[in-house]
C-alpha distance (Angstrom), angle and dihedral (degrees) to the residues before:
residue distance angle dihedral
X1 . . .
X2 4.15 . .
X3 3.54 115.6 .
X4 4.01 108.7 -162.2
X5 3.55 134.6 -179.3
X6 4.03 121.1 -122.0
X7 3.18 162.8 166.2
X8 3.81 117.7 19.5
X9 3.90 102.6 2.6
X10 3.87 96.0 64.2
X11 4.20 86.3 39.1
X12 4.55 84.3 57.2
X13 3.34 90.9 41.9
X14 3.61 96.4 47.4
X15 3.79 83.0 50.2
X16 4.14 96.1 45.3
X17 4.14 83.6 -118.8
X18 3.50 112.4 136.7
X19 3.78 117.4 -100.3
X20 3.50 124.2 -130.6
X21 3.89 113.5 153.1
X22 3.98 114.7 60.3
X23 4.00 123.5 -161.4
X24 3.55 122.4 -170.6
X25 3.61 138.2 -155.3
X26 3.88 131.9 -167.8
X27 3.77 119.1 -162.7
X28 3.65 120.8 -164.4
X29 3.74 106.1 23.8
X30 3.80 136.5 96.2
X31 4.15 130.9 -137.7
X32 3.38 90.3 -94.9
X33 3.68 94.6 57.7
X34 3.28 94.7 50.1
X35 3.80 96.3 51.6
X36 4.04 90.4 44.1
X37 3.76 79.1 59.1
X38 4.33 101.4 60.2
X39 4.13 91.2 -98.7
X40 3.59 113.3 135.4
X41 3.49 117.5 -148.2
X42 4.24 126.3 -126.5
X43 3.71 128.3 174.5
X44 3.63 131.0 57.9
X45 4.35 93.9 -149.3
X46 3.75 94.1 66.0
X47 4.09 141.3 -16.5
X48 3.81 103.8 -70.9
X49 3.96 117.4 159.6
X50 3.71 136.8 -161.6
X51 3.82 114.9 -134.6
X52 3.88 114.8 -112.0
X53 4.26 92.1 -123.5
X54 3.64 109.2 15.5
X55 4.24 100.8 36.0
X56 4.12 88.5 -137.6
X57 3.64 114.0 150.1
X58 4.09 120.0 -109.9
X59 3.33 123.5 -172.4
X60 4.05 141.6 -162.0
X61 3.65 117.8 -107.6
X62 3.47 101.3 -107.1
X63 3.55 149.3 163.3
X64 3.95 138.3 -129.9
X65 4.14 139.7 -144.9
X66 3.73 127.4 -171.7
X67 4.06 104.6 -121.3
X68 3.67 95.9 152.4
X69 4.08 146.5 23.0
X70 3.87 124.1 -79.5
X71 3.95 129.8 6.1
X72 3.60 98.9 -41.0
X73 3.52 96.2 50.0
X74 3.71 102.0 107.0
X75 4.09 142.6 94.5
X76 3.78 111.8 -138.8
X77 3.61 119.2 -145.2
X78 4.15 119.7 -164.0
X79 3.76 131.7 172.3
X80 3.71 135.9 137.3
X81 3.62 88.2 -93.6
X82 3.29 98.6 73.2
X83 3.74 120.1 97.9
X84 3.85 134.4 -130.9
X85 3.66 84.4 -117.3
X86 3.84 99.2 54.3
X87 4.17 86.8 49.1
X88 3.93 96.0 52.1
X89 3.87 90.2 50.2
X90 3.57 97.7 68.2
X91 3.71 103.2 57.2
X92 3.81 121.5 90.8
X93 4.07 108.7 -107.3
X94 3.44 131.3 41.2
X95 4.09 85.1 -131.6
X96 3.52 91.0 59.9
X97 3.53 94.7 50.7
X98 3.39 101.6 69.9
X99 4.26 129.8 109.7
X100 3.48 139.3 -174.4
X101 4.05 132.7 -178.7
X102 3.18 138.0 -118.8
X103 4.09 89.9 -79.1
X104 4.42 81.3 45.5
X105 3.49 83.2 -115.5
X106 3.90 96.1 166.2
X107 3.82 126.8 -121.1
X108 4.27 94.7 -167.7
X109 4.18 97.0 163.7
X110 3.53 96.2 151.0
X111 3.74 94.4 44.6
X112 4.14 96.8 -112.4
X113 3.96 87.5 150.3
X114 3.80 88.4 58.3
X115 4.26 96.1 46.5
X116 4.05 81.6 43.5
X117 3.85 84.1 60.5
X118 3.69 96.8 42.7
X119 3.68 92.8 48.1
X120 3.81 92.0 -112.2
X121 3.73 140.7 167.0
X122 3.73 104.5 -168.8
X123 3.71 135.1 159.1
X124 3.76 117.6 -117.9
X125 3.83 97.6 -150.4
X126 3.40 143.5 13.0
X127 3.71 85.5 -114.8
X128 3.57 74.2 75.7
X129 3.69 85.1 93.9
X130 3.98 98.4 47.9
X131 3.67 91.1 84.6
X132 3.90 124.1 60.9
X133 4.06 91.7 -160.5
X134 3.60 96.3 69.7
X135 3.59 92.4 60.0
X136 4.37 84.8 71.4
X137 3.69 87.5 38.7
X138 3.58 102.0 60.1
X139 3.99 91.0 47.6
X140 3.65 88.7 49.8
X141 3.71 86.0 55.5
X142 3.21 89.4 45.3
X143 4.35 91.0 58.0
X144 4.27 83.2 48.7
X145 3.57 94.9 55.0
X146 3.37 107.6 32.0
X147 3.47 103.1 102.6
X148 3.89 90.1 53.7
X149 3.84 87.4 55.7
X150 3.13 102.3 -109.3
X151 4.26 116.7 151.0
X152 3.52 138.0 174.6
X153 3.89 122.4 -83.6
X154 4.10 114.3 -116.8
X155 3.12 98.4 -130.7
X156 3.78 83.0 50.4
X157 3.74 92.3 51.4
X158 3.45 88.5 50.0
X159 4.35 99.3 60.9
X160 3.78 78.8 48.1
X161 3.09 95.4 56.5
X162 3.97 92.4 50.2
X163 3.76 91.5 46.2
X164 4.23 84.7 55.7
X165 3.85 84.2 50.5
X166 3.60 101.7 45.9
X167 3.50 100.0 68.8
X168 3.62 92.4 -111.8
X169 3.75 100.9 113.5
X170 3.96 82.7 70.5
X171 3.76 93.3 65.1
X172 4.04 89.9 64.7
X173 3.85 116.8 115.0
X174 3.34 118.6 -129.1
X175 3.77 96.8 -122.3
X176 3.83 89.2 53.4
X177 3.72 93.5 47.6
X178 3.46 98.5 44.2
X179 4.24 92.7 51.7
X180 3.51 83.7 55.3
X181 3.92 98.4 47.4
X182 3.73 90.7 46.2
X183 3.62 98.7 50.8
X184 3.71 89.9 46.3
X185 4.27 86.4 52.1
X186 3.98 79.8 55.1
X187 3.69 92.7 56.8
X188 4.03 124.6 106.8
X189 3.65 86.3 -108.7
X190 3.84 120.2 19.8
X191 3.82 100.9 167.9
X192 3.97 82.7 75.9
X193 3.48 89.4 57.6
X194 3.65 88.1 63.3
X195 3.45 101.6 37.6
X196 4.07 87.3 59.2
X197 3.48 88.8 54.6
X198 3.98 93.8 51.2
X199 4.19 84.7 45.3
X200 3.66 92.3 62.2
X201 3.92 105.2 33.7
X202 3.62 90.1 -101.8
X203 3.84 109.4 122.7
X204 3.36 94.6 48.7
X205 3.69 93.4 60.0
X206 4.29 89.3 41.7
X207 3.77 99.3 32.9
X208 3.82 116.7 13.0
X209 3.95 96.0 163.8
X210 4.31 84.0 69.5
X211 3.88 95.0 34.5
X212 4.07 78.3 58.1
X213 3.71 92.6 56.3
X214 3.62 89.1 73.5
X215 3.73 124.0 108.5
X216 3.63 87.9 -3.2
X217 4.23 108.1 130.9
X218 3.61 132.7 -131.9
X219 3.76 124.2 -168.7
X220 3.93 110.7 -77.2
X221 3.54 92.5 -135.8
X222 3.79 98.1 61.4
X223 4.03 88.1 33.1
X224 3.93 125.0 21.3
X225 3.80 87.1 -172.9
X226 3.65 84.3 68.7
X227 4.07 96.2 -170.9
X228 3.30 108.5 104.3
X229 4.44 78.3 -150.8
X230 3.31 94.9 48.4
X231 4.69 85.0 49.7
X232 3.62 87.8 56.7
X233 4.00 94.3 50.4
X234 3.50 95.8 49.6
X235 4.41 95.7 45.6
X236 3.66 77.8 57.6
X237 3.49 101.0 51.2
X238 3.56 91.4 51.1
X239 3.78 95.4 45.3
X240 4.13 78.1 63.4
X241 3.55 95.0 45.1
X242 3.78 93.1 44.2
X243 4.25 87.6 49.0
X244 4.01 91.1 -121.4
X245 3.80 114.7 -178.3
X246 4.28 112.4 -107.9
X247 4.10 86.3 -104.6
X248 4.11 86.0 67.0
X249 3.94 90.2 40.7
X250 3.26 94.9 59.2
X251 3.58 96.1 46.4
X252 4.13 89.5 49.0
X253 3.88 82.5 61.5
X254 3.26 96.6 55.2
X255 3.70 112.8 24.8
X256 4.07 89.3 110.0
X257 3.86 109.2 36.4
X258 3.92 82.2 128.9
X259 3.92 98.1 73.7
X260 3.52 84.1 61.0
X261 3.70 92.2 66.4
X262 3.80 95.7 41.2
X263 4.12 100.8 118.5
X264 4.43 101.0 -119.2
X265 3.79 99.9 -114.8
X266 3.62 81.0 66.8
X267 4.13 92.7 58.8
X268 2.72 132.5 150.2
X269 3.89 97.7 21.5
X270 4.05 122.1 63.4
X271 3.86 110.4 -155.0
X272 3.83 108.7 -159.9
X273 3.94 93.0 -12.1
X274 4.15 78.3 144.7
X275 3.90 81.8 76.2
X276 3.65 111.6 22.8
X277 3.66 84.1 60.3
X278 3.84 103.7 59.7
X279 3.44 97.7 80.2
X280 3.89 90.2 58.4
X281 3.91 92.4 53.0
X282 3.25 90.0 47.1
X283 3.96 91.8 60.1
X284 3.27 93.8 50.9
X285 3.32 102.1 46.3
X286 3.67 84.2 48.8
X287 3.66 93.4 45.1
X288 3.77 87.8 60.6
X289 3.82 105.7 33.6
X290 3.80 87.0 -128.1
X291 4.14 111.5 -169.8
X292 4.41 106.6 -80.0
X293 3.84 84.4 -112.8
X294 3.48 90.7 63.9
X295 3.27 98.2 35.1
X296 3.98 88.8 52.7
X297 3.87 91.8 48.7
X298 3.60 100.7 50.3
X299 3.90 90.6 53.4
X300 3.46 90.7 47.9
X301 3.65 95.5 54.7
X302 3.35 101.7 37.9
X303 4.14 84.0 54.8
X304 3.88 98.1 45.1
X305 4.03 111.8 20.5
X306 3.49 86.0 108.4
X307 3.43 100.2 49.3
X308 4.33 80.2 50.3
X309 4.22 80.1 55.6
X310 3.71 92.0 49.2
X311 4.01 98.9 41.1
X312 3.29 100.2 124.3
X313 3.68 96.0 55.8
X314 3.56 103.8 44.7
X315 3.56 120.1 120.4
X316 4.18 115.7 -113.3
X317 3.60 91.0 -108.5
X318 3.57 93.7 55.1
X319 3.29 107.2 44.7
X320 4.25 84.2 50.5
X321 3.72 80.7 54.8
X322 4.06 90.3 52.3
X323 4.17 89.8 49.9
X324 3.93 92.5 49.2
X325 3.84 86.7 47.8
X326 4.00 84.7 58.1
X327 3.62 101.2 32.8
X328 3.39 86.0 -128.3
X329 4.33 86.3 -176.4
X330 3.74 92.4 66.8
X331 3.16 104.6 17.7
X332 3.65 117.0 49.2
X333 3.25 98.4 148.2
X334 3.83 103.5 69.7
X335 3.46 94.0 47.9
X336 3.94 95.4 54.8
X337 4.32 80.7 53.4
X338 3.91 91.3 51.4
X339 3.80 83.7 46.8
X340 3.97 86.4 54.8
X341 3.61 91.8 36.9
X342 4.14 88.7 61.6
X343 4.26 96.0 38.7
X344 4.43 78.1 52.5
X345 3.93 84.5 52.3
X346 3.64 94.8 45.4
X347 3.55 103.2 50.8
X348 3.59 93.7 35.2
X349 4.00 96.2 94.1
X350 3.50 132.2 103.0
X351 4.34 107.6 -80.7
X352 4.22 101.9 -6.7
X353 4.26 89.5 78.3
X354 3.59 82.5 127.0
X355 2.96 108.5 40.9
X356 4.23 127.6 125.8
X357 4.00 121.2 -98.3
X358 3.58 106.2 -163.2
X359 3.69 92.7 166.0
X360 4.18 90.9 71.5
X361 4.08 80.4 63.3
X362 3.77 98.9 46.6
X363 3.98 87.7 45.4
X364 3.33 97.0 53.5
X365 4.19 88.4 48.8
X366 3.60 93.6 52.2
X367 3.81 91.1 49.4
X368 3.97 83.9 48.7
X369 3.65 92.2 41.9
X370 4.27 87.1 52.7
X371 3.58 93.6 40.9
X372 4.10 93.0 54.9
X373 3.77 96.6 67.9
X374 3.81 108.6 104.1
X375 3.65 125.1 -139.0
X376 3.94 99.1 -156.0
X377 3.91 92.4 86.3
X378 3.80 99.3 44.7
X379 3.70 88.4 52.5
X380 4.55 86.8 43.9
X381 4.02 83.5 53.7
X382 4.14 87.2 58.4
X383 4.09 97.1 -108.0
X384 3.59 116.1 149.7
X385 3.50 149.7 144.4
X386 3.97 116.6 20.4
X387 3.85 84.1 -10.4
X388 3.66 101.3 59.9
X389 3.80 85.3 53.3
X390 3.84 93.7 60.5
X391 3.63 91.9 42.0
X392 3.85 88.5 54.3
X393 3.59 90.4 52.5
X394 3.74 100.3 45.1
X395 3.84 88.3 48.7
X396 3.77 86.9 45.9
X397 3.89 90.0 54.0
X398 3.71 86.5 45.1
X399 3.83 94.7 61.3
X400 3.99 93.5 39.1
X401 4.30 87.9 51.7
X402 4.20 82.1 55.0
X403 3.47 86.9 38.4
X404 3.97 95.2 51.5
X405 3.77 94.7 41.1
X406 3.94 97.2 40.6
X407 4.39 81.0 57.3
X408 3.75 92.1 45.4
X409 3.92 95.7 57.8
C-alpha cells in the first residue's frame, strides 16, 4: 500500500498558495484493506474513505470509462493493480495531476510542473472531453489564477469548445452547475469565468440571456464601455474587487438581462429593460435552482437598480414604495446588498471605477429615516387593523418628506 498526495495540494504548494483541501490516493490496496485498517468508507460512485483520526478523504487508485452522457456518466474501475500513473491520467489538468510522497518527492508524468511554469491550463487527455463538467471547471480555474497569468491552452479551448457543441453541456444538473458557477462568482476575478465560457461556445448553451448581452449598445454618455457585455463584466469585476457576498454577484450578472431583449432599432437606448428583463432572470435562476436569497436579490435589482441610480431624485412616495418593496423593517439586510448591488453597477463602466456613490448613503438614511417611526403611539391613539397600516405609512412618508428636504438643504 502507497499513500500519495494529489490533486490540488501539491498544485498550491507548487505555487507557494496556501493549501487547504487535501485528496488522497492509495495504490496497491483493496476495500478490505482499508477497512481492516480503521477507514470508514463513504460514497456509493467509487471507494472513497475517511481517515480513522483526521476524517480526510482517501481514495483507491482507480480508473474511469465514459458509458453514458454528462458528469455522471462513467463506470469506475479500482484494484491494486492499478498504477499511480493510470489514476493521475484521468483528471482534467495536467496541474492537477500531480503527486508527491510523504518526503514530496514528486511524481509529475504528465508534465503539470512544467504548464505550472508556463502559466498553463491544459488538458491531460483527450478524455478531457468525456466529461461536460470540466468545461466550467477549467474557466473557474481560470477566474483563481488569473491574476498570476495563468490562461487556458488552445488546444484546451478547443475540446471545450467540442464538449459546448456536443450537446453535452445540456446533460448538467443544476445542483452541479450551479456549485461550479458559485464558486467561480467567489473567485478573485469572476468576469473571466464568463468570458471563458463565451471563448468556447459555452455560455450560450448554459446562460443565453448573458451571451445576449453581447454587442448590444447602451448610450455612451451613461456608459463609455458602450457593450452592454462588456457592462456586465466589469460590475462583476468590481463586485470582486469590492469583496461582495455571492448573493450580490449573482445579481451583478444579471442586473441587465433586459437590454438583451430590447428590439435593435431601439439601440442604443433600453426603455423599461428594468421590467422586460425579469422574466429572463427568472429563467435562469430557475434554470439553475440558485439559493431563494439569490434568487430574491437578483429580481430585486434587476427591477429597481435604476431607481438606486436615480435616488436622489425620487419623489417621497416612491422611494417609501422602494423600502416596502425590500422590507427594509425586517429585512435590512437585503436592502443594504441591493444598495451594493447598484454602487457595483455604477462604477462598473469604462473610466468612472472610482468614482463617489452618494446615493448608497442617502438610501440607507431614508431606510433609517422609515424605520424610526414607532408604532406604540399609533396603537395608544386606538388605530388598528387595516387602519394602523395606513397610519404607519403616512407617518412613514412624513419622516422620509423631512428626511428628503432636511438632505436637500
Amino acid at each position: 500500500m502507497q499513500i500519495y498526495k494529489v490533486g490540488g495540494a501539491v498544485r498550491d504548494r507548487l505555487l507557494g498558495k496556501p493549501v487547504t483541501d487535501i485528496d488522497w490516493v492509495v495504490v496497491g490496496a483493496t476495500a478490505e484493506e482499508m477497512l481492516a485498517n480503521g477507514f470508514r468508507p463513504v460514497g456509493a460512485d467509487f471507494p472513497v474513505f475517511l481517515h480513522p483520526k483526521s476524517g480526510e478523504e482517501y481514495a483507491l487508485a482507480r480508473t474511469e470509462r465514459k458509458s453514458g452522457r454528462g458528469y455522471g456518466g462513467f463506470t469506475f474501475h479500482a484494484s491494486p493493480e492499478v498504477t499511480l500513473e493510470e489514476d493521475l491520467i484521468r483528471r482534467d489538468l495536467t496541474i492537477n495531476a500531480m503527486a508527491e510522497d510523504d518526503q514530496q518527492n514528486l511524481t509529475d508524468p504528465y508534465h503539470g510542473q512544467r504548464d505550472l511554469e508556463a502559466r498553463l491550463l491544459r488538458h491531460v487527455s483527450p478524455a478531457f472531453a468525456e466529461d461536460p463538467l470540466r468545461v466550467l471547471r477549467v474557466a473557474r480555474f481560470a477566474a483563481r489564477y488569473a491574476a498570476l497569468g495563468f490562461t487556458v491552452a488552445p488546444e484546451t479551448l478547443g475540446l471545450m469548445r467540442e464538449l459546448s457543441e456536443s450537446g453535452e453541456l445540456e446533460a448538467l444538473t443544476a445542483e452541479r452547475s450551479w456549485k461550479e458557477i458559485s464558486r467561480a462568482l467567489m473567485e478573485d476575478q469572476p468576469q473571466v469565468f464568463i468570458e471563458v465560457l463565451r471563448d468556447c461556445g459555452a455560455l450560450k448553451v448554459l446562460m443565453p440571456e448573458v451571451d445576449a448581452l453581447f454587442g448590444v449598445p447602451q448610450p455612451k454618455a451613461h456608459h463609455p464601455e458602450i457593450d452592454t457585455g462588456v457592462h456586465t463584466l466589469s460590475v462583476l469585476e468590481q463586485s470582486a474587487l469590492h469583496k461582495q457576498p455571492l448573493t450580490v454577484r449573482w445579481a451583478c450578472l444579471l442586473h441587465d438581462l433586459g437590454k438583451g431583449l430590447t428590439p435593435e432599432e431601439e439601440w442604443p437606448r433600453h426603455i423599461a429593460h428594468e421590467h422586460t428583463g425579469l422574466k429572463q432572470i427568472k429563467t435562469v435562476n430557475e434554470r439553475f435552482k440558485a439559493p431563494k436569497d439569490c434568487q430574491e436579490l437578483a429580481l430585486l435589482v434587476g427591477q429597481y437598480h435604476t431607481h438606486g441610480h436615480r435616488a436622489l431624485e425620487l419623489k417621497p412616495s416612491t422611494l417609501l414604495e422602494l423600502l416596502q418593496s425590500f422590507d427594509v423593517y425586517r429585512r435590512p439586510q437585503r436592502f443594504e446588498e441591493f444598495i451594493s448591488a447598484c454602487e457595483m453597477d455604477a462604477r462598473g463602466r469604462k473610466g468612472l471605477e472610482l468614482r463617489s456613490y452618494p446615493q448608497a448613503d442617502y438610501l440607507r438614511g431614508a431606510a433609517t429615516a422609515a424605520r424610526s417611526v414607532a408604532v406604540q403611539p399609533l396603537l395608544e391613539k386606538g388605530f388598528k387593523g387595516p387602519e394602523l397600516g395606513e397610519a404607519i405609512k403616512r407617518e412613514r412618508l412624513n419622516a422620509l418628506k423631512a428626511y428628503k428636504e432636511e438632505a436637500s438643504t
